[in-house]
Structures are given as structure tokens and as C-alpha cells.
C-alpha positions in Angstrom: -189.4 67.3 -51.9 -188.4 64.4 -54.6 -184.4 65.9 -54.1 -184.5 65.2 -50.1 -186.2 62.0 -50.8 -184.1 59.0 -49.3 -183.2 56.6 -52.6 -185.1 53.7 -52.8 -182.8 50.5 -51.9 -180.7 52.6 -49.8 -178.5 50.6 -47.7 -179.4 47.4 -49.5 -177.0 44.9 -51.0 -179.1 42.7 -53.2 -178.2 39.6 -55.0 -180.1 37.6 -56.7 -180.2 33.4 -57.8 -182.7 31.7 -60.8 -183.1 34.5 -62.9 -182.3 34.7 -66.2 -179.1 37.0 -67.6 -181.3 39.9 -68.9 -183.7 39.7 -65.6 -180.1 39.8 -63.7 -178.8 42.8 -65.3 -182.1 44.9 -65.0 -181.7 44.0 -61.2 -178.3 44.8 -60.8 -178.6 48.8 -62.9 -181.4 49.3 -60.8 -180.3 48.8 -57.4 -177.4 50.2 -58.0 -179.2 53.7 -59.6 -181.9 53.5 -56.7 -179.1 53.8 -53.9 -178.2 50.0 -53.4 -175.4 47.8 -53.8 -175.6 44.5 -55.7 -173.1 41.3 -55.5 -173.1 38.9 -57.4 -171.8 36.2 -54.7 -173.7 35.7 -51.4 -172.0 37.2 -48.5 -173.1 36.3 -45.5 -171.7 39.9 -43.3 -173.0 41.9 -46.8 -175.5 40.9 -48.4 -178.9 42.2 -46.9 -181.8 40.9 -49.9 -181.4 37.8 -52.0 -184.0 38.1 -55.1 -185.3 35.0 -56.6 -188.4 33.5 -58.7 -188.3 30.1 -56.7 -187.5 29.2 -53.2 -184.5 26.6 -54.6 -181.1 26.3 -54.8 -177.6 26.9 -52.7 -177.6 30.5 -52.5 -181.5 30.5 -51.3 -180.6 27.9 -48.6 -177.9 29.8 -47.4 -179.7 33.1 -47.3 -182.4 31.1 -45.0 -179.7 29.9 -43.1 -178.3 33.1 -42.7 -181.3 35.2 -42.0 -181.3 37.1 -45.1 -184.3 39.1 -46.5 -185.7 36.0 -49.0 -188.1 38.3 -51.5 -189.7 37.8 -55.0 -189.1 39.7 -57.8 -192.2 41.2 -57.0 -191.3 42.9 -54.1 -188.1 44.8 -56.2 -190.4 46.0 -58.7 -193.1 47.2 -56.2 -190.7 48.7 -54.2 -189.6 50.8 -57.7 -192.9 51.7 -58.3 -193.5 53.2 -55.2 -190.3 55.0 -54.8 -189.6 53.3 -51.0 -188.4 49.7 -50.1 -191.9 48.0 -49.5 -192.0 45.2 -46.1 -190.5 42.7 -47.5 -192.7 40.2 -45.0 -195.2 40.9 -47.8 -192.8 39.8 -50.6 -191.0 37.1 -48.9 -190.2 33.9 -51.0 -191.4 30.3 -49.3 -191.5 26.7 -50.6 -195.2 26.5 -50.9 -194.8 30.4 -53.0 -192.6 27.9 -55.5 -193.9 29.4 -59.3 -193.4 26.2 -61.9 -190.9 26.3 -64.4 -188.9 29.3 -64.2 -185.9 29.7 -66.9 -183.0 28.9 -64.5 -179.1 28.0 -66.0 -179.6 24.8 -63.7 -180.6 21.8 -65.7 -182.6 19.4 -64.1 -183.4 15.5 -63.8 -186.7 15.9 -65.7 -185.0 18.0 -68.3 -181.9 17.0 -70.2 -179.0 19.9 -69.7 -180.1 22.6 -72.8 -177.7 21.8 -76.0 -175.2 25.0 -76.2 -177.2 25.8 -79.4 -180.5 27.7 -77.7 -178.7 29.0 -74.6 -175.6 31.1 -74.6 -172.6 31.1 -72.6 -173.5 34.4 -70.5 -177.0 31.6 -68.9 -174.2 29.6 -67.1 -173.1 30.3 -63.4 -171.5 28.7 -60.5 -171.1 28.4 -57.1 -168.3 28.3 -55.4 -167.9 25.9 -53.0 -167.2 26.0 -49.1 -163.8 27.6 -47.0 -160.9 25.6 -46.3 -162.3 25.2 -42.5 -165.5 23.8 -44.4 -167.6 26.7 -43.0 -169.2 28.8 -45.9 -169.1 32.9 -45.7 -170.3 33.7 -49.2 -171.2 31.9 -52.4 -169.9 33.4 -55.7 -171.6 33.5 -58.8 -170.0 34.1 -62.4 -171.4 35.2 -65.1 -170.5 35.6 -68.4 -172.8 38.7 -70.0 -170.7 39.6 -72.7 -169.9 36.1 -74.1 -172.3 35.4 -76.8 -172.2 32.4 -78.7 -173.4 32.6 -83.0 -176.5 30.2 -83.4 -176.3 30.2 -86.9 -175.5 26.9 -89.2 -172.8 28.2 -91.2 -170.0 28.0 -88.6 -166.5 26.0 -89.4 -166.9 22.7 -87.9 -163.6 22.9 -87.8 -163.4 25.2 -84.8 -162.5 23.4 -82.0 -163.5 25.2 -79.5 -167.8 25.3 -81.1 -167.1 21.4 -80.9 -165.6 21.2 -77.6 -168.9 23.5 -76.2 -171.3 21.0 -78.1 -169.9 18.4 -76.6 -169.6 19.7 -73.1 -172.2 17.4 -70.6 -172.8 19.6 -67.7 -173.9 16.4 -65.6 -170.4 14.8 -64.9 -169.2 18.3 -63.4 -166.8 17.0 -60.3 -168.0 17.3 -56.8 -167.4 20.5 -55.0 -168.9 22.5 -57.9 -172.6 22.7 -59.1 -174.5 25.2 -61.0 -177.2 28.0 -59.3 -180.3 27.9 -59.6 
């Protein structure tokens, strides 16, 4: 029976905001091995699930906005475990649902933006920002797995570019751009 058996995210595209680089990655092989799709931006004529810890940031309110499925990671991994797409009305990721202090790329006002010397380049991702006409279709995400960044203290201060990365302040980043969440 298990070979006539409909894969499990079939005809999902997922995406997912707030999780961590390692979290993201586990999501992405998965849905792609279980049948899905995954994107990395937010399309709004695409994208069917967006996967978060916390009901925050740009691509969540756009998902709202846009009538997309809104789920916890709880309801992916269910959903694995029991080898069909569970309701995601169970799953579904509110405000007053918010979990406290999740690991996010997006520094906040309470916390000063992390030093470039715990987090690595691949924890940083944007989004981009609205259409020409000013009416958003999809918000893109980049992420930089394969960058890694040495944490050890022996490196050349020399090196421009480790000095150029220390000294990088997230916080004056222009308008038009700001970091997910």
C-alpha cells in the first residue's frame, strides 16, 4: 500500500521565516523529499504554507494578508510523523501562540545586533522590498548556508574584509531593506 500512498506535502510550496539556518535546511530537504516544493521568497500566486516559530515579521504579515496557510513547526513535523499533511487549523500560528525568544537573524531593540563573532554569515537574510508600482507580489529571502565565518583568535588582523564584518552595525541599514524575522 505504502508505494500508492500520496507523498506527504504533496502540492505544497512551503517557506518558512524566524528559524534558524540548520532548522531552515531540515525544512527545506524534507518538503522537498515528502513531495513539496519549498521557496525561499514569499510568493503570493505560489507559495501555499509559511512555517514559523513566532507570529512576527514581514513575511508572516504578508502571508496573513495574503491568506496563506500560517502553521508552527509543529504542524510540519506532525504531519511527518504521520505520513499525511495534518489540518493545519490545528497548527495555525497566532499572536497570542507567540513562544518567547526564539533564535531569529533579526536583532532587536532589547538586544544589541549579535557581534559577527558568535553568529555566522549563513544567520543573516533579507527582504526584499516592494514592486516598482509599490504593490508587493513576493518577498525574497537570502541566505548564505555555505559561508562560514572562522571564530578562532588567531586570524590576521590585517584582513580587511574580518575587520570590515566586525565593524558592520546592522542598525543603520537604509530604508527599503530590513532583515526577517
Amino acid at each position: 500500500f505504502d508505494r500508492y500512498k500520496c507523498p506527504v506535502f504533496q502540492g505544497c510550496v512551503g517557506c518558512v521565516t524566524g528559524l534558524d539556518s540548520v532548522d531552515r535546511q531540515e525544512i527545506r530537504t524534507q518538503v522537498e523529499q515528502h513531495g513539496g516544493k519549498y521557496s525561499g521568497e514569499l510568493r503570493m500566486k505560489e507559495c501555499t504554507h509559511l512555517v514559523a516559530k513566532e507570529p512576527k515579521g514581514a513575511k508572516y504579515e504578508f502571508a496573513r494578508k495574503w491568506k496563506l496557510h500560517c502553521v508552527t513547526t509543529r504542524w510540519f513535523y506532525k504531519s511527518l510523523e504521520a505520513g499525511v499533511c495534518q489540518d493545519e487549523n490545528l497548527y495555525r500560528l497566532d499572536r497570542a501562540d507567540s513562544a518567547a525568544d526564539n533564535k531569529t537573524s533579526t536583532p532587536s531593540q532589547e538586544k544589541k545586533a549579535p557581534r559577527f563573532s558568535s553568529h555566522g554569515i549563513a544567520d543573516i537574510s533579507t527582504i526584499s522590498t516592494a514592486s516598482s508600482r509599490g504593490n508587493m507580489s513576493h518577498v525574497n529571502e537570502t541566505n548564505l548556508n555555505a559561508t562560514r565565518l572562522p571564530l578562532d583568535s588567531t586570524r590576521d588582523e590585517r584582513d580587511v574584509s574580518y575587520n570590515e564584518l566586525d565593524n558592520l552595525d546592522v542598525s543603520n541599514i537604509a530604508s527599503g531593506m530590513f532583515l526577517d524575522g
